[in-house]
N, C-alpha and C positions, 0 to 999 in steps of 0.2 A: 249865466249865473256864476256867484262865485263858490269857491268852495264850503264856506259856511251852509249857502244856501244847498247844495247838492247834499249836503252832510243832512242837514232839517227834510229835505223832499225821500230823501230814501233811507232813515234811520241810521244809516251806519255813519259812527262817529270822527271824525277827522282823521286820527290818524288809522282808522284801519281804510279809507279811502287812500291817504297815500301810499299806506303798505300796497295794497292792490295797486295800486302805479306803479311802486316801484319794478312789482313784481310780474307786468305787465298784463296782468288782468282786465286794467281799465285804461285805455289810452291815456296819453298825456294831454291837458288840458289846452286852450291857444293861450298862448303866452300874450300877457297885454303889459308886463314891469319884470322886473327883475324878480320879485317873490310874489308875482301876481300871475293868473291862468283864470281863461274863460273857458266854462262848461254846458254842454248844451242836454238836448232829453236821448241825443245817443249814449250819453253819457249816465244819465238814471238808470237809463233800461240795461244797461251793458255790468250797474254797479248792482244793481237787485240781482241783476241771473248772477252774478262772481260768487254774491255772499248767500245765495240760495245752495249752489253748489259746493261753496265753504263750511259755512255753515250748517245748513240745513244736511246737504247730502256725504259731508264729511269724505271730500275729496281732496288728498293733495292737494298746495296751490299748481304742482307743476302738471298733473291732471286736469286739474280747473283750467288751467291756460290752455292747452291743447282743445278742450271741449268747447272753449268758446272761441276758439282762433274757428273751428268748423262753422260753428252754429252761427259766429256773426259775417261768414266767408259771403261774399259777393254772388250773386248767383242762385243759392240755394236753393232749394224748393220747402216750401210749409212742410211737406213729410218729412223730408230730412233732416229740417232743424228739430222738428220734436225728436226723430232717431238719434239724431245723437245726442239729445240732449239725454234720452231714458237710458243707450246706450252706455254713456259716460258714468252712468248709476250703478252699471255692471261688468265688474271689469273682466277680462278674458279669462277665464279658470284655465292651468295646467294638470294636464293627466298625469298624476305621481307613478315615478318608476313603475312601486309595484301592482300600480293598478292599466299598465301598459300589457294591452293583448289579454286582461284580466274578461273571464264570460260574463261577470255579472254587467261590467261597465260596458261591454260589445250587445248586449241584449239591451240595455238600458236605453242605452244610445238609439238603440232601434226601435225603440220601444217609443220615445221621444217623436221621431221622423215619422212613424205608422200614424201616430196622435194626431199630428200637425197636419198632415197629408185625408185623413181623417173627415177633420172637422174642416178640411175646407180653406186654412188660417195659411196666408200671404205673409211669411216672413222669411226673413232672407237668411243662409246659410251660417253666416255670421254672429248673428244674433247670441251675446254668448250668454243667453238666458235657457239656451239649450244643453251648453252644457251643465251648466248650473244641477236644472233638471234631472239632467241623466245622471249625474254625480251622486244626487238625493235615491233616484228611484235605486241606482245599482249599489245603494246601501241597503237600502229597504229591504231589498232582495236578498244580500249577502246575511240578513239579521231575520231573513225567513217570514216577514212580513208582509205575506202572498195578499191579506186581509187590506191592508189597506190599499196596496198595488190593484186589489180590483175597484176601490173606491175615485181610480183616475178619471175615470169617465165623467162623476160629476162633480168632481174639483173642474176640467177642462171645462164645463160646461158653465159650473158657478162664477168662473175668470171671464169668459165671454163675454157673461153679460155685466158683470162688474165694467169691463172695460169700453163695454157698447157705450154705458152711462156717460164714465168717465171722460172716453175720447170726446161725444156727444156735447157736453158740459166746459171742456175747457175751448173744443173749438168756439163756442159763442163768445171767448174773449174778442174775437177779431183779430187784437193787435198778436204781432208773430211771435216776437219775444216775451212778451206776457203771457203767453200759451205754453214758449219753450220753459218760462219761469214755473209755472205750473207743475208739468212733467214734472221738473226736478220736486216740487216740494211735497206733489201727491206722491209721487213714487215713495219717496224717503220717506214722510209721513205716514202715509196711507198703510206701510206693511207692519207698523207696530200694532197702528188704527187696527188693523184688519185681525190680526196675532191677538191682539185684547179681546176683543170681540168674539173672537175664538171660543176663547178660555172662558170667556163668562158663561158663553152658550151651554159650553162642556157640564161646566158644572152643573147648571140649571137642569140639563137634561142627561145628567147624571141622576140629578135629586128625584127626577117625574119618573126615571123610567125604571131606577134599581133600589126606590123606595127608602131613598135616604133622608137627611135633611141639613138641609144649609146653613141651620148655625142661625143666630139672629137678623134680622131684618133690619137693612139701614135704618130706620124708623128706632128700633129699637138701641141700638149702636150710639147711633147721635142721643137719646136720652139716657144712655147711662154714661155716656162720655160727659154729658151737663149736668148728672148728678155728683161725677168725681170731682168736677172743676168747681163746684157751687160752694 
């Protein structure tokens, strides 16, 4: 296919396709003229995961490159490519000076390994969604926030099956890359999705349970927004 047509099959518009070439994101097309290149469906699949990761997961391009030099590496395994693809989502935390040999981050950390060891959960050493965690929990600590530190257990548990689904649900794509595509756009997605969701809860069961009240009802909102406009 030519370029026009790659540009129509996968949304992304011309020249951000050759940016991604230049920038080695997406291979170089075969050459069939001097301003002319042929592109095949390596080349869809390779240009949807760049700008899912561009885009969507707001990576570097020079991160993007590295995540997909792995993910489209020869060889790989189905688990790997989703790994790094979630992996690339999250990138390595460093332990600041002052928090080097710090008790709250050394308990936290431990606190993270007991959880995982715990429940059972196959995840590799690296993962640095651990440290992420410890980072969070050894604030939590340091702010005396024992209250929600014991609330871990069924966050740990609510993620589970969040991700049972999840895993569940993209592996039925089949195709490898369309899965790896996934990852990236649930991941990045998914944790505002999830943060919303949150928040609405909160309040909802803020109003049921300490006898407040919410204010007007979308019902009510949308009719008095079409009486100011009228």
């Amino acid at each position: 296919m030519r370029i026009a047509e790659l540009s129509r099959r996968t949304g992304v518009p011309i020249p951000t396709i050759k940016y991604y070439v230049r920038e080695g994101l997406v291979p170089q097309g075969e050459r069939t003229g001097p301003n002319q290149a042929r592109y095949g469906e390596e080349h869809v699949r390779r240009l949807r995961l760049a700008r899912a990761l561009v885009e969507v997961g707001g990576l570097p391009v020079a991160s993007a490159r590295e995540a997909l030099a792995l993910i489209f590496s020869s060889g790989i395994s189905e688990f790997d490519v989703l790994g790094k693809a979630q992996y690339a989502l999250t990138p390595p935390r460093e332990r600041a000076g002052d928090d080097a040999g710090d008790d709250a981050g050394d308990e936290a950390a431990a606190q993270v390994d007991e959880l995982i060891a715990r429940r059972g959960w196959q995840v590799k050493p690296g993962n640095p969604a651990r440290r992420t965690l410890a980072d969070a929990l050894a604030t939590l600590r340091r702010l005396g926030e024992d209250d929600y530190l014991d609330l871990l257990e069924t966050y740990a548990e609510t993620a589970e099956h969040l991700a049972d689904m999840e895993v569940q649900a993209i592996s039925r794509r089949g195709d490898l890359h369309a899965m790896a595509e996934a990852i990236v756009i649930w991941t990045t997605l998914g944790d505002p999705v999830l943060a919303s969701l949150r928040r609405l809860a909160q309040e909802a069961q803020a109003t049921r349970l300490l006898g407040g009240t919410a204010g007007k009802t979308a019902e009510e909102a949308a009719e008095e927004t079409a009486e100011e406009t009228a």
